[in-house]
N, C-alpha and C positions, 0 to 999 in steps of 0.2 A: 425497410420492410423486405423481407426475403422473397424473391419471382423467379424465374423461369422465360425465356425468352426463344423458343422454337424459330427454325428456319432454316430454308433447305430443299423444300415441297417444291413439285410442279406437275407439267402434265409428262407422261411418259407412256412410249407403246408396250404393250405387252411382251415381255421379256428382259425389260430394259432395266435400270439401277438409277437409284437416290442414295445420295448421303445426306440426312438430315442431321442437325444441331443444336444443342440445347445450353442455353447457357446460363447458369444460375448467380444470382448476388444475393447477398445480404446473409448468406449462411457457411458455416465452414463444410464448405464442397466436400474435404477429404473423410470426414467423419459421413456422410449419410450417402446412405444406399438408393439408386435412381432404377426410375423406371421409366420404358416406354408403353403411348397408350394411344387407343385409335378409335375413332365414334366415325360413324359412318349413318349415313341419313337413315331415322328410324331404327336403331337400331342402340344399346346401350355401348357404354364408354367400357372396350378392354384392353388388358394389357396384351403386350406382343413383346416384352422383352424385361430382363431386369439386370441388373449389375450391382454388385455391391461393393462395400468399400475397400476391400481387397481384392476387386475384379473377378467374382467368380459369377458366371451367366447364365441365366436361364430363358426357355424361350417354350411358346405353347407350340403345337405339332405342327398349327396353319404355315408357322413359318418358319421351323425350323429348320436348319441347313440352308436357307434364302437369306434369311435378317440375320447381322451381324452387331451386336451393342459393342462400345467401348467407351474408355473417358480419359480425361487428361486431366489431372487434378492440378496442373500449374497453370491450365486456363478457365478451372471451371466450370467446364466441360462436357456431355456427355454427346455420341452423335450413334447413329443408328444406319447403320450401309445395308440399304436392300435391294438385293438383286433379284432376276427373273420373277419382276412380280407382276402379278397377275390382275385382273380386272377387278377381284375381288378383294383387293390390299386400297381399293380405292377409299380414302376417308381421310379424317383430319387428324393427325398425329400429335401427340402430347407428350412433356414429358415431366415428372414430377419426382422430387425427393421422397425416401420414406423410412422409417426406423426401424419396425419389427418384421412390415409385411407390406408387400405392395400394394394390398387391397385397401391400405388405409393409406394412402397420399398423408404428407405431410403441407407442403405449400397448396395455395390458392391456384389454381389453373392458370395460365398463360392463354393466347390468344390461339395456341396449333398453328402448325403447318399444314396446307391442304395436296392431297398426293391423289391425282388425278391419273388412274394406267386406262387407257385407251384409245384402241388403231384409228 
């Protein structure tokens, strides 16, 4: 069965950097387009990054020029580098495959990584 396996999260001060990691099986990594996503208490599940299968990026305003996506299709790969983040990047990161659109995840959710910024 194809999954997702995030990690990477932890606590950080405000201006500091994570590289979180996302590791996918059961599906051919090279072919599907990945996303990152973050739920924060009360609050709905959104994306913060996208990458597709020829590595072209896109990212929403909150984090744009801070979060960096990329992937390694020879380990299956994808990992998300965010720097100077802010108290507000606090929440639990995801990260899921998808075909047409991000807003439609392909796999089942994975467990997240939880990314805790504060002094």
């Amino acid at each position: 069965q194809a999954q997702v396996v995030e990690s990477g999260g932890g606590l950080v001060q405000p201006g500091g950097s994570l590289r979180l990691s996302c590791v996918a099986s059961g599906l051919m990594f090279r072919f599907f387009h990945m996303g990152w996503y973050r739920q924060a208490p009360g609050n709905q599940r959104e994306l913060v990054a996208s990458i597709t299968e020829s590595e072209m990026t896109d990212y929403p305003d909150a984090v744009k020029g801070r979060f960096t996506c990329s992937r390694d299709n020879g380990k299956d790969t994808v990992y998300l580098q965010m720097n100077n983040l802010k108290p507000e990047d606090t929440a639990v990161y995801f990260c899921n495959a998808y075909v047409r659109s991000p807003d439609v995840p392909t796999l089942p959710w994975g467990q997240g990584t939880q990314v805790t910024v504060s002094s």
